[in-house]
PQR file with spaces between the fields and no chain letter, atoms N, CA, C, O and H, PARSE charges and radii, in Angstrom:
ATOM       1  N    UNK     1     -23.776  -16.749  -16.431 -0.4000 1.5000
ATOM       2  CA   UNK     1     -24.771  -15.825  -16.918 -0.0000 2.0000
ATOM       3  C    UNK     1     -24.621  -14.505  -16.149  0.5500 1.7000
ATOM       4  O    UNK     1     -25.047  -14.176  -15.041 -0.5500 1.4000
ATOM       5  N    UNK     2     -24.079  -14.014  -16.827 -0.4000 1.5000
ATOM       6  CA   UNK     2     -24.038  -12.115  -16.111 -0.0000 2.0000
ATOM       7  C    UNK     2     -25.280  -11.551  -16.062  0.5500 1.7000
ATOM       8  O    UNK     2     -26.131  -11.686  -16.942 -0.5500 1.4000
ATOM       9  H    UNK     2     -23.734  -14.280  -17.727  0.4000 1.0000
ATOM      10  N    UNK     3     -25.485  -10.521  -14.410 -0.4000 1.5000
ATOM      11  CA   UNK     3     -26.519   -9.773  -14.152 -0.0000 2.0000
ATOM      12  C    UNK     3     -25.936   -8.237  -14.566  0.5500 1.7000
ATOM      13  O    UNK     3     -24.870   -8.025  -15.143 -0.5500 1.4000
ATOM      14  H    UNK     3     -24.794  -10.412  -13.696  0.4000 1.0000
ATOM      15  N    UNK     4     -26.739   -7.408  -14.201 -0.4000 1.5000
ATOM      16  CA   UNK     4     -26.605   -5.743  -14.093 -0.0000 2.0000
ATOM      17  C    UNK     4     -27.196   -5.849  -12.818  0.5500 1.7000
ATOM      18  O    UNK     4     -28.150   -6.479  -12.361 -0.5500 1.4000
ATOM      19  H    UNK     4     -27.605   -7.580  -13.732  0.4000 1.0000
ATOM      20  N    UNK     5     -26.228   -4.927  -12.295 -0.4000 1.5000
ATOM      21  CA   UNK     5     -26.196   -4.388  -11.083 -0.0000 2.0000
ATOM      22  C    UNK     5     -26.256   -2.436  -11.290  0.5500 1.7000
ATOM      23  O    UNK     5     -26.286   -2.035  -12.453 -0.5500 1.4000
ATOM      24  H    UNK     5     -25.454   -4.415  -12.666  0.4000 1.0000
ATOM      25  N    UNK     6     -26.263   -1.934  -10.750 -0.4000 1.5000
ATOM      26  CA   UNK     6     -26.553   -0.103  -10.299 -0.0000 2.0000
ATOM      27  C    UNK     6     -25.812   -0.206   -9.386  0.5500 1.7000
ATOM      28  O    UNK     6     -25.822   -1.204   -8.665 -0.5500 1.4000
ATOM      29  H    UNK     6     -26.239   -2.260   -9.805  0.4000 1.0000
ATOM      30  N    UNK     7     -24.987    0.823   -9.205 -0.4000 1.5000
ATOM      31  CA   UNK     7     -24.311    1.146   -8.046 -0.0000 2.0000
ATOM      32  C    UNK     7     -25.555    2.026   -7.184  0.5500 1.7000
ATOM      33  O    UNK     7     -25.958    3.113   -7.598 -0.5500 1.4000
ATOM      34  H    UNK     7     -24.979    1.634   -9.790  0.4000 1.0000
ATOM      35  N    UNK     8     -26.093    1.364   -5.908 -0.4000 1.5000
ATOM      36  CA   UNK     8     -26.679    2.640   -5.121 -0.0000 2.0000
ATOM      37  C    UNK     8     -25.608    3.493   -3.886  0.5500 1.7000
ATOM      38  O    UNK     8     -24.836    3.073   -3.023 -0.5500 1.4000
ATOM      39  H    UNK     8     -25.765    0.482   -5.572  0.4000 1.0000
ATOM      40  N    UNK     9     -25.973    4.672   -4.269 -0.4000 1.5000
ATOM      41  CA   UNK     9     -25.188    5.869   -3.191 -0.0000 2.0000
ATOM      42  C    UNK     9     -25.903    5.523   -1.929  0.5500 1.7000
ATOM      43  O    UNK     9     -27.039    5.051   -1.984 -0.5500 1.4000
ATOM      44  H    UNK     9     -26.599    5.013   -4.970  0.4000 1.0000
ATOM      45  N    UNK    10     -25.166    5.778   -0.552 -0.4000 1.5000
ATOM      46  CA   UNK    10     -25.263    5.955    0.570 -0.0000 2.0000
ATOM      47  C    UNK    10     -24.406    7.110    1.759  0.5500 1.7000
ATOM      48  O    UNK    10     -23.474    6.910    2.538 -0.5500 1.4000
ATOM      49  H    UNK    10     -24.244    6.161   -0.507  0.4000 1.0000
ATOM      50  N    UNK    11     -24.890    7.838    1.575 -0.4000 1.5000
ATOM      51  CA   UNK    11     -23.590    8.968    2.543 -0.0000 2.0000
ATOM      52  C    UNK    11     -22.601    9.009    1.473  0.5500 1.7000
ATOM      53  O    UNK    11     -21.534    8.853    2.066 -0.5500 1.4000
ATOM      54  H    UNK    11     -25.647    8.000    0.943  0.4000 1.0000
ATOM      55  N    UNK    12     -22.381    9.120    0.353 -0.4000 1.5000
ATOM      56  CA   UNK    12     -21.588    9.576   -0.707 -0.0000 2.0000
ATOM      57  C    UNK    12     -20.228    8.189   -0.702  0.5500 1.7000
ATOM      58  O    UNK    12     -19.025    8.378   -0.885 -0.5500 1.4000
ATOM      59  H    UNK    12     -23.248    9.247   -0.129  0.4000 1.0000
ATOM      60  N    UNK    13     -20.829    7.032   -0.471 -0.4000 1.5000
ATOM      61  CA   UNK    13     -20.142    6.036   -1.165 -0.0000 2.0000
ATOM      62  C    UNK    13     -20.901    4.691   -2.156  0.5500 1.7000
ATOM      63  O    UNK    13     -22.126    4.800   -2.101 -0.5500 1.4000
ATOM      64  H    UNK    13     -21.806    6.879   -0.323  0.4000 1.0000
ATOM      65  N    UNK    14     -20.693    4.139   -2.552 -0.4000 1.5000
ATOM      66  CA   UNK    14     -20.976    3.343   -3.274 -0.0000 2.0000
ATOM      67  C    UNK    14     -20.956    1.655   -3.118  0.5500 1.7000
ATOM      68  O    UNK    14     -20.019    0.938   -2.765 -0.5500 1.4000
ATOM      69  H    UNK    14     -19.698    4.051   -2.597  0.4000 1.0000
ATOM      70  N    UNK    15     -22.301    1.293   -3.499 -0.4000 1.5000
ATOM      71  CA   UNK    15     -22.174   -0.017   -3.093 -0.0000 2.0000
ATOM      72  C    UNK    15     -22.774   -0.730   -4.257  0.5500 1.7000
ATOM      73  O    UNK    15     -23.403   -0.028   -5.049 -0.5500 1.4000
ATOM      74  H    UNK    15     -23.062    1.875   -3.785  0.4000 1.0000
ATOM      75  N    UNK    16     -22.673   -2.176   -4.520 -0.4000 1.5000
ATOM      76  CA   UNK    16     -23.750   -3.226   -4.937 -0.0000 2.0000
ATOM      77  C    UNK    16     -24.580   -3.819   -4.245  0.5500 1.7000
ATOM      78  O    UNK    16     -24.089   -4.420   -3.289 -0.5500 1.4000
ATOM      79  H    UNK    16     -22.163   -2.746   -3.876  0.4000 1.0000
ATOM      80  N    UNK    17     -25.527   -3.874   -4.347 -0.4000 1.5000
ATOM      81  CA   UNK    17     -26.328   -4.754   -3.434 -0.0000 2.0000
ATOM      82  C    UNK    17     -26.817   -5.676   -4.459  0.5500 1.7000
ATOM      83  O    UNK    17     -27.369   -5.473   -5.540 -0.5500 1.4000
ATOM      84  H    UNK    17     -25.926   -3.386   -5.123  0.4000 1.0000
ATOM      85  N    UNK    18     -26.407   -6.949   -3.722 -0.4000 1.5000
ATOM      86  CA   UNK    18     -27.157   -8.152   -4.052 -0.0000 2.0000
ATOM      87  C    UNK    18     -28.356   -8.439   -4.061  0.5500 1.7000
ATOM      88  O    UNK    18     -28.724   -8.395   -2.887 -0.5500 1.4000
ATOM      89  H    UNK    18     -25.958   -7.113   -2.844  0.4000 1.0000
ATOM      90  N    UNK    19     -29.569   -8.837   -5.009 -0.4000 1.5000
ATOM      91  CA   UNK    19     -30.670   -8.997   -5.413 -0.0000 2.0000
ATOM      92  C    UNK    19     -31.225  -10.526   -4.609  0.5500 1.7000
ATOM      93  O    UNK    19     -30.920  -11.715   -4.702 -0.5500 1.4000
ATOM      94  H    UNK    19     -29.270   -8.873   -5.963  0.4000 1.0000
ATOM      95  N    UNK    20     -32.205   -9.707   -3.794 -0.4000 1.5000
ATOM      96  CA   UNK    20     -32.263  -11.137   -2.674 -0.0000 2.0000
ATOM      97  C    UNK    20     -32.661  -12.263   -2.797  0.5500 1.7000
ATOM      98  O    UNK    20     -32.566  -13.085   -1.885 -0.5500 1.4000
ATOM      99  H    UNK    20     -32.452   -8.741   -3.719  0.4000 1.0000
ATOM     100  N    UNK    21     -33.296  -12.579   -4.196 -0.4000 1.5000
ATOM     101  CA   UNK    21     -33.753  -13.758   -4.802 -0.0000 2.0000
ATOM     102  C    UNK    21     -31.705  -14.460   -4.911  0.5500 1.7000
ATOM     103  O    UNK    21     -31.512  -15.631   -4.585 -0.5500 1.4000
ATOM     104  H    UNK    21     -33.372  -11.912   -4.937  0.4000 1.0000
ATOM     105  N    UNK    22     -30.821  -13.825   -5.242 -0.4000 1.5000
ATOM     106  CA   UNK    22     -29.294  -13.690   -5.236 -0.0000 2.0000
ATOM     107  C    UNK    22     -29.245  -14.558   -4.558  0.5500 1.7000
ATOM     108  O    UNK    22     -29.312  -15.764   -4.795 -0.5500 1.4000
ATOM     109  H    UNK    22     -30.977  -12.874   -5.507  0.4000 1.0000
ATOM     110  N    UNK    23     -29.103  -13.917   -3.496 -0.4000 1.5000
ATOM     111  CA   UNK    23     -28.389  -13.962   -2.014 -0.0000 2.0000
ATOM     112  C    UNK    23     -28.952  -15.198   -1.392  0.5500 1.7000
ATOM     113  O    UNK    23     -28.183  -15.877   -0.711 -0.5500 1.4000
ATOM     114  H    UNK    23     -29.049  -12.937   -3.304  0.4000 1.0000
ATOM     115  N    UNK    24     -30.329  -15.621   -1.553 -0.4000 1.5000
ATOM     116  CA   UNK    24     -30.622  -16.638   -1.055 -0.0000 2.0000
ATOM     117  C    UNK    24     -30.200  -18.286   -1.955  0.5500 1.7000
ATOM     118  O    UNK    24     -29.875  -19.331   -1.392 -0.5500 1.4000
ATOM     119  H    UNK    24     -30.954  -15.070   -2.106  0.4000 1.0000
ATOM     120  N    UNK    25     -30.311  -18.109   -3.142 -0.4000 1.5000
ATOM     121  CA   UNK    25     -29.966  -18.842   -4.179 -0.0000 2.0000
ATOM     122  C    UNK    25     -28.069  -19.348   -3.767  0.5500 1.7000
ATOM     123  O    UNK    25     -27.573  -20.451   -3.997 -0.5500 1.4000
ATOM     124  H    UNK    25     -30.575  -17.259   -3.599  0.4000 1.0000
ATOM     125  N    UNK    26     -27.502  -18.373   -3.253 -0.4000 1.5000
ATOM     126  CA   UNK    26     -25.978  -18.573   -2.868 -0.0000 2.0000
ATOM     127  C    UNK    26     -25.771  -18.536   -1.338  0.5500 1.7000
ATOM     128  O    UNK    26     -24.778  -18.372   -0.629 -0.5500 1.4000
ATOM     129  H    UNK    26     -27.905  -17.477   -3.067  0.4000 1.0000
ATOM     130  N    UNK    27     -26.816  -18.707   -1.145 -0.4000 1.5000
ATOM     131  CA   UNK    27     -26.994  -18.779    0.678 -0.0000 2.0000
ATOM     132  C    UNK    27     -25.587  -17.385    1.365  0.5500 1.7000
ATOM     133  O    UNK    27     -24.534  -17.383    2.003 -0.5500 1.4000
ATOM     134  H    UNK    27     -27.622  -18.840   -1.721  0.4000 1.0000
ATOM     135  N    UNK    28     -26.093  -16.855    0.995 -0.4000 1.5000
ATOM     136  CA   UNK    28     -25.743  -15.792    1.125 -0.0000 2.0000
ATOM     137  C    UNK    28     -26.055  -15.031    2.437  0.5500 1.7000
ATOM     138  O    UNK    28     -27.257  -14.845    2.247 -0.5500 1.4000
ATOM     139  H    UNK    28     -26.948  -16.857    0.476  0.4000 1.0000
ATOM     140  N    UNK    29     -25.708  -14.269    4.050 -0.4000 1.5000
ATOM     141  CA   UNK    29     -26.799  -13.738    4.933 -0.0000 2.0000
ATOM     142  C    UNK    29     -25.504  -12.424    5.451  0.5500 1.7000
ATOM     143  O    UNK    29     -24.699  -11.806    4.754 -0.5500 1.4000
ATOM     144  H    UNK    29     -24.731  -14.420    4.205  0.4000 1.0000
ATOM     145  N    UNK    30     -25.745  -12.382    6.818 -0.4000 1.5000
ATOM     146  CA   UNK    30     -25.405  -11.419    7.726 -0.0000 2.0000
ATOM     147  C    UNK    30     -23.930  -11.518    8.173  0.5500 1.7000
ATOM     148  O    UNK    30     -23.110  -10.614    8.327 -0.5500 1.4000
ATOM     149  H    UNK    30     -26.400  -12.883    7.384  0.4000 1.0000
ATOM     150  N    UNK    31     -23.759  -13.364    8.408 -0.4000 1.5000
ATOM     151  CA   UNK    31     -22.444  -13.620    8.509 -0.0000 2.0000
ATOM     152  C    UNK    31     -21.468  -13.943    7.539  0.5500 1.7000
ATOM     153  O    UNK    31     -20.358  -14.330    7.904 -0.5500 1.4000
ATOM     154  H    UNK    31     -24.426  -14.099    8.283  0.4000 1.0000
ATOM     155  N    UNK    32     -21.862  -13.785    5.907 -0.4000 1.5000
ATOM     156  CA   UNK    32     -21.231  -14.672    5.083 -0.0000 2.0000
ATOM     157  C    UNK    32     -19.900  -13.350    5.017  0.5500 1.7000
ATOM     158  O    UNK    32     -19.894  -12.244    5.557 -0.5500 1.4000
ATOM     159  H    UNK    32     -22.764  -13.471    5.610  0.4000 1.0000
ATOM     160  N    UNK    33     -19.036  -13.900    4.283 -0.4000 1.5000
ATOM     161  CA   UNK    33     -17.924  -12.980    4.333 -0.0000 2.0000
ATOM     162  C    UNK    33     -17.432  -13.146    2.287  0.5500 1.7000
ATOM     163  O    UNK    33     -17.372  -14.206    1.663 -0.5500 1.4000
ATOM     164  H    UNK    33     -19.040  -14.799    3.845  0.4000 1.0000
ATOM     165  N    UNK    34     -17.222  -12.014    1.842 -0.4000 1.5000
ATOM     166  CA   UNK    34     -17.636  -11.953    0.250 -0.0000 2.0000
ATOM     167  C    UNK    34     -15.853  -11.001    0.379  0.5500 1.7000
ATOM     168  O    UNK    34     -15.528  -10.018    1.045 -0.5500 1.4000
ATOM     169  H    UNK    34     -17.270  -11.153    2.348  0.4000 1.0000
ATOM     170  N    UNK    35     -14.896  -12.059   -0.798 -0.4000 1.5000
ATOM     171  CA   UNK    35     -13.891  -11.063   -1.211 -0.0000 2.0000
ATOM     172  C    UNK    35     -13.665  -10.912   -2.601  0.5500 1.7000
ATOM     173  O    UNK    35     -13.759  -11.753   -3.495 -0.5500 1.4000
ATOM     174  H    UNK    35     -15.160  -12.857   -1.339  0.4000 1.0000
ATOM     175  N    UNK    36     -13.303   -9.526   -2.660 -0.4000 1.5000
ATOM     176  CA   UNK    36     -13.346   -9.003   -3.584 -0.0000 2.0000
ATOM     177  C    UNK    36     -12.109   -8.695   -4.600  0.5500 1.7000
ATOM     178  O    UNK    36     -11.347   -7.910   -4.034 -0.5500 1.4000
ATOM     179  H    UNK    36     -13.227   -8.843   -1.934  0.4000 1.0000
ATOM     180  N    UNK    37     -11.794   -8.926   -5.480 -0.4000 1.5000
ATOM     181  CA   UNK    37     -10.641   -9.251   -6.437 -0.0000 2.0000
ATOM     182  C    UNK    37     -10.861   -8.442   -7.616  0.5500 1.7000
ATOM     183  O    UNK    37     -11.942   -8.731   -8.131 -0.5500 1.4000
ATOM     184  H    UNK    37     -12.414   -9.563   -5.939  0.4000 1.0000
ATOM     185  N    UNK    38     -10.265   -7.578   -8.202 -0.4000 1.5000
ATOM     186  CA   UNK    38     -10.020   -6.647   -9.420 -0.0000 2.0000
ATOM     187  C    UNK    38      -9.011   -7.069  -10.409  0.5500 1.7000
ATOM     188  O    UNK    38      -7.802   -7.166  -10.199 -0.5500 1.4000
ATOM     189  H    UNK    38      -9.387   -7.343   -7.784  0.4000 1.0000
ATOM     190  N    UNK    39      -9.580   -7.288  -11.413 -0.4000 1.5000
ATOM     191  CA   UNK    39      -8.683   -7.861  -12.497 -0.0000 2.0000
ATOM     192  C    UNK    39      -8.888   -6.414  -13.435  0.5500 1.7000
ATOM     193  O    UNK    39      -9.925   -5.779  -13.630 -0.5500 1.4000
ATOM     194  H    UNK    39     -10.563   -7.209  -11.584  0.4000 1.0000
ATOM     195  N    UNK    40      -7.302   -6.119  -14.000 -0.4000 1.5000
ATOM     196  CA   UNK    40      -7.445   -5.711  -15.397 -0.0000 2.0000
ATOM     197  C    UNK    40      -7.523   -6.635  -16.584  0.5500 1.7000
ATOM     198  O    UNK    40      -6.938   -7.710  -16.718 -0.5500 1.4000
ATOM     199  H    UNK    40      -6.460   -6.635  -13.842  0.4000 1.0000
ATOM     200  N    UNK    41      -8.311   -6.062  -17.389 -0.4000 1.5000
ATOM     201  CA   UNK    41      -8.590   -6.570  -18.611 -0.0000 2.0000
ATOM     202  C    UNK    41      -8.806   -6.174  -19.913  0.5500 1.7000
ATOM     203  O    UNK    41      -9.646   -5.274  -19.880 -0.5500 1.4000
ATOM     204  H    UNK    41      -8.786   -5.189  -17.280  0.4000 1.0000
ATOM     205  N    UNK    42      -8.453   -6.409  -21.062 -0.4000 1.5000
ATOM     206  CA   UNK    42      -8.119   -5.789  -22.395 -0.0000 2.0000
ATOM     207  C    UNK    42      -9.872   -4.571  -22.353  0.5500 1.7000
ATOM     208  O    UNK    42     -10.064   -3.520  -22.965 -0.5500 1.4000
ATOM     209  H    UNK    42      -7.771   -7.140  -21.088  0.4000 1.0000
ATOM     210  N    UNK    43     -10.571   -5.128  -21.635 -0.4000 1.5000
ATOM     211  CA   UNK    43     -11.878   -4.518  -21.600 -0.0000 2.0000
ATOM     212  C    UNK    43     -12.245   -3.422  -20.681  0.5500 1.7000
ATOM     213  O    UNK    43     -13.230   -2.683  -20.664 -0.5500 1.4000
ATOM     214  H    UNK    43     -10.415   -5.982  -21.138  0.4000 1.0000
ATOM     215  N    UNK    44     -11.293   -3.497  -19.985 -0.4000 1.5000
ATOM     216  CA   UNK    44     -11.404   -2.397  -18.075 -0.0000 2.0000
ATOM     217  C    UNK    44     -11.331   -3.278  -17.110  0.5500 1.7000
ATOM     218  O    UNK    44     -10.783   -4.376  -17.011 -0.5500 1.4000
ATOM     219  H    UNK    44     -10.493   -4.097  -19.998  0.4000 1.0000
ATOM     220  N    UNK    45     -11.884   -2.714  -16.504 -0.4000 1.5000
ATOM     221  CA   UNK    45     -11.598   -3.863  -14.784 -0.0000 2.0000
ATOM     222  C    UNK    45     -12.865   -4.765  -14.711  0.5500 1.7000
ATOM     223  O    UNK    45     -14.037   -4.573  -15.036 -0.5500 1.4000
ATOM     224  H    UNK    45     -12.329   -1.822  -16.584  0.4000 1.0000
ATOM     225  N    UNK    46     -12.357   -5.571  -14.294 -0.4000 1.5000
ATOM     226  CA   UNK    46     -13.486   -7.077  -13.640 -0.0000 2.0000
ATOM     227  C    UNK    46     -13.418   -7.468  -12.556  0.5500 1.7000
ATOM     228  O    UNK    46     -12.539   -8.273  -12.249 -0.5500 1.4000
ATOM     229  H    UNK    46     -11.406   -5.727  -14.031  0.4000 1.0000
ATOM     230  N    UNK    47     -14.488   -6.933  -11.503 -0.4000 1.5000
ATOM     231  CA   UNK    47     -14.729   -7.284   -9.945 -0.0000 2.0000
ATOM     232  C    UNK    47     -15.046   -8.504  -10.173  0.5500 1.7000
ATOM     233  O    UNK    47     -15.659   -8.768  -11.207 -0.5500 1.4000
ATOM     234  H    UNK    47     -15.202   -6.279  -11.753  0.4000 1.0000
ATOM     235  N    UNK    48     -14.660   -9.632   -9.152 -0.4000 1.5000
ATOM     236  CA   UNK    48     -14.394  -10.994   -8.681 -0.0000 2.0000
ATOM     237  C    UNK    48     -15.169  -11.361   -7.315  0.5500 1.7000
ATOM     238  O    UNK    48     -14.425  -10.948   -6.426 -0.5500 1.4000
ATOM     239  H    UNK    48     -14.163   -9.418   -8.312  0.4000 1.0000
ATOM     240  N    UNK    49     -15.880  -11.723   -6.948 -0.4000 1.5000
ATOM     241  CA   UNK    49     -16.651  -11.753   -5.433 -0.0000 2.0000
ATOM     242  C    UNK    49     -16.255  -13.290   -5.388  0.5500 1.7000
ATOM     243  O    UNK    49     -16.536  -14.050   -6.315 -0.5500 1.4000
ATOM     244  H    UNK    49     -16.485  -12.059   -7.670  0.4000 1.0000
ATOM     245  N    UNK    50     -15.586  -13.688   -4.249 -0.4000 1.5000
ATOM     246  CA   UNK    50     -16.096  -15.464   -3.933 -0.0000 2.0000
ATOM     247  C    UNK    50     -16.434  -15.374   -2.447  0.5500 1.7000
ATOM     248  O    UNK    50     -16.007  -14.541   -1.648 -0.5500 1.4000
ATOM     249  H    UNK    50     -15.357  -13.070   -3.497  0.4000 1.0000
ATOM     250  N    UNK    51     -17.449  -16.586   -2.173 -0.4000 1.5000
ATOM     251  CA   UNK    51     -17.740  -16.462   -0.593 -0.0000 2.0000
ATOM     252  C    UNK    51     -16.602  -17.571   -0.013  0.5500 1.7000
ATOM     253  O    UNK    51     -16.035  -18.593   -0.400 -0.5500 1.4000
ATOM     254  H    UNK    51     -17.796  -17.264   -2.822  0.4000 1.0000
ATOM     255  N    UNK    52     -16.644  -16.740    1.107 -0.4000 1.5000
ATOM     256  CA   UNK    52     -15.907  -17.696    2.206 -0.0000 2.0000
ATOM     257  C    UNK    52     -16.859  -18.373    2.979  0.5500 1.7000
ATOM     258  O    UNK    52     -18.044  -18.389    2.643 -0.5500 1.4000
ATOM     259  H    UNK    52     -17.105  -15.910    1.421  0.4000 1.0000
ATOM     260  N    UNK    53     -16.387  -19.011    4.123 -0.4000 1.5000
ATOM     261  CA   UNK    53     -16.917  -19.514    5.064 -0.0000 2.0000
ATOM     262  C    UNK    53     -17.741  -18.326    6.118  0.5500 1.7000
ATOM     263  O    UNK    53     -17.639  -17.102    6.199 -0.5500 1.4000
ATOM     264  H    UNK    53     -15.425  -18.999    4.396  0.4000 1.0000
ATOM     265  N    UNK    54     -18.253  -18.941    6.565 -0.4000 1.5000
ATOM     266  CA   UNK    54     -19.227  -17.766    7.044 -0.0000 2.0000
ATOM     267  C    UNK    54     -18.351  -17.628    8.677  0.5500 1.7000
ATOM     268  O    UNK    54     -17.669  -18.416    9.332 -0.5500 1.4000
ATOM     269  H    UNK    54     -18.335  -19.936    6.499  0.4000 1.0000
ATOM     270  N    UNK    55     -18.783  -16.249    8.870 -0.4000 1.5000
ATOM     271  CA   UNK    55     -17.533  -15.785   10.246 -0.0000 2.0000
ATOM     272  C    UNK    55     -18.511  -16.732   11.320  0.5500 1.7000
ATOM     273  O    UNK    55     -19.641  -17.182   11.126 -0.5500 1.4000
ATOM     274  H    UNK    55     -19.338  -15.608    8.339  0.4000 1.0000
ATOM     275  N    UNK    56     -17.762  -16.830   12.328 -0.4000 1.5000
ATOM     276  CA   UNK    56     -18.147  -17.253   13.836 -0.0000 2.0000
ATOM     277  C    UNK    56     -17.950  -15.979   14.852  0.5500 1.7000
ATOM     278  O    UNK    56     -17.249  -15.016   14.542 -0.5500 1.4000
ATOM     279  H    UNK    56     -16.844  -16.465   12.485  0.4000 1.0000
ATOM     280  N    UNK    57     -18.493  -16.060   15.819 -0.4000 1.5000
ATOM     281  CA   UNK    57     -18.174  -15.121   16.752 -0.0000 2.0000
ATOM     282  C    UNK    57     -17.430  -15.477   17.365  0.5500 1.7000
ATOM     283  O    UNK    57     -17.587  -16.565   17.917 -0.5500 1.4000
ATOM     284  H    UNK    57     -19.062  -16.842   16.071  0.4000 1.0000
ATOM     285  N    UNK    58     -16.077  -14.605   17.590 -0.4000 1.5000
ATOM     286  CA   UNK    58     -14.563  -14.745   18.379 -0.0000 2.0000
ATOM     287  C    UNK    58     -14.864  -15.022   20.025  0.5500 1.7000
ATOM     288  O    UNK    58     -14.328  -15.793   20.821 -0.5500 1.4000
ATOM     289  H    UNK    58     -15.949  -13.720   17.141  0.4000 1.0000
ATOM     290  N    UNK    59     -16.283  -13.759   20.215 -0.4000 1.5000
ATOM     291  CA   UNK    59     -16.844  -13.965   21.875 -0.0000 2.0000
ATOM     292  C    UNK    59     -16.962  -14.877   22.035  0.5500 1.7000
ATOM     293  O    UNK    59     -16.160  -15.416   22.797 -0.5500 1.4000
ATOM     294  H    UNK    59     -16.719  -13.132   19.568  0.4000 1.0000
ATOM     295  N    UNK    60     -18.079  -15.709   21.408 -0.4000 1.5000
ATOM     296  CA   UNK    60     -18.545  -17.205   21.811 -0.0000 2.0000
ATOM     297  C    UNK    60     -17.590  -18.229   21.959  0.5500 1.7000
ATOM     298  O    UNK    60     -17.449  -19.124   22.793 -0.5500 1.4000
ATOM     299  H    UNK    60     -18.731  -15.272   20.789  0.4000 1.0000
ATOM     300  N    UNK    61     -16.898  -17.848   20.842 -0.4000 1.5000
ATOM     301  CA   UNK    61     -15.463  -19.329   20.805 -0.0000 2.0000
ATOM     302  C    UNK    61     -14.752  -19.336   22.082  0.5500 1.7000
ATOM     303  O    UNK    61     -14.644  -20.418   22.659 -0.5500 1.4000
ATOM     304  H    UNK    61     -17.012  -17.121   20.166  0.4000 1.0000
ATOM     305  N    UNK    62     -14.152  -18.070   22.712 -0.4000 1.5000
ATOM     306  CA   UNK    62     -13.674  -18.060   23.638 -0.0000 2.0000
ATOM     307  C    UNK    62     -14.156  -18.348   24.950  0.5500 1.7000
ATOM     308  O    UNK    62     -13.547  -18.926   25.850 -0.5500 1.4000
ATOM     309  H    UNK    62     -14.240  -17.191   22.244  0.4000 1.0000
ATOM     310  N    UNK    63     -15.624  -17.761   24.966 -0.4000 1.5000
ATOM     311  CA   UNK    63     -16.058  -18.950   26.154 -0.0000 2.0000
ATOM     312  C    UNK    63     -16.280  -20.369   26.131  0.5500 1.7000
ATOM     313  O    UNK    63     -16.290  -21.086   27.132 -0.5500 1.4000
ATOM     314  H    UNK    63     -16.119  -17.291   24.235  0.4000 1.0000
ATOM     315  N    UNK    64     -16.501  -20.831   24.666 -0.4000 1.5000
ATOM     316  CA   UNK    64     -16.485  -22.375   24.664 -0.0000 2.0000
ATOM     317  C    UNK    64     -15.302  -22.754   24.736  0.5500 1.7000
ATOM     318  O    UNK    64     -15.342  -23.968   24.938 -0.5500 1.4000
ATOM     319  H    UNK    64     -16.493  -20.248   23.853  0.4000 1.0000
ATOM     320  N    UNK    65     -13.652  -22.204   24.656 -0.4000 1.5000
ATOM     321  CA   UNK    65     -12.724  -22.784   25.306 -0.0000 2.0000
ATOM     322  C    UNK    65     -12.204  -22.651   26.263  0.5500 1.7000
ATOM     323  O    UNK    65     -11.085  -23.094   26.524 -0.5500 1.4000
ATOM     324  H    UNK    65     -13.619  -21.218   24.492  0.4000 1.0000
ATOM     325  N    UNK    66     -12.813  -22.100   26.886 -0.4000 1.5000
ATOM     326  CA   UNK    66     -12.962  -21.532   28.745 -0.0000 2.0000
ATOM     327  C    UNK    66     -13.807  -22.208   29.605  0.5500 1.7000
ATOM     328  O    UNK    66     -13.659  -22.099   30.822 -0.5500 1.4000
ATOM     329  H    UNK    66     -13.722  -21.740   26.674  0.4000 1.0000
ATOM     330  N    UNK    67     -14.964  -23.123   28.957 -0.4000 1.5000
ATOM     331  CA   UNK    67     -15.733  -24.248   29.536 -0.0000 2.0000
ATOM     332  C    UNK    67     -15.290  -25.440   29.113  0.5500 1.7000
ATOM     333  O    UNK    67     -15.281  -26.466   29.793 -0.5500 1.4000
ATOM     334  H    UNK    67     -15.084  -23.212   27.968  0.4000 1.0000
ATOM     335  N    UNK    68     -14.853  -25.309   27.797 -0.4000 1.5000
ATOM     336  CA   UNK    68     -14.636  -26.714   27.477 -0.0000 2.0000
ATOM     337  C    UNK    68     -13.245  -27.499   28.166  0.5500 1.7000
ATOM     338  O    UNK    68     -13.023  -28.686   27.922 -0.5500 1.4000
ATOM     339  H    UNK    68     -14.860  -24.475   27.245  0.4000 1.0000
């Protein structure tokens, strides 16, 4: 089921923002990591978002293999 989205301006670039009823529904937050894929198509282009795994902090890891 396709939404509409608006591009909102910020400092003269462009973004989507996800609709936070969205974001929570796809557990979606601060660390999730979202890539982005452009298809041509007989129609124009089609942006692609899939989530990844959500990042870890590189700091933390490295002290847990420095204690561990």
């Amino acid at each position: 089921m396709p939404i509409q989205l608006t591009p909102t301006k910020i400092k003269g670039s462009k973004y989507l923002l996800i609709p936070k009823d969205l974001a929570q529904l796809l557990e979606i937050d601060d660390k999730s990591i979202l890539n982005l894929t452009i298809e041509d198509t007989d129609r124009g282009q089609r942006l692609i978002y899939s989530i990844r795994e959500k990042s870890s902090n590189p700091v933390q890891d490295k002290v847990y293999k420095k204690i561990g």
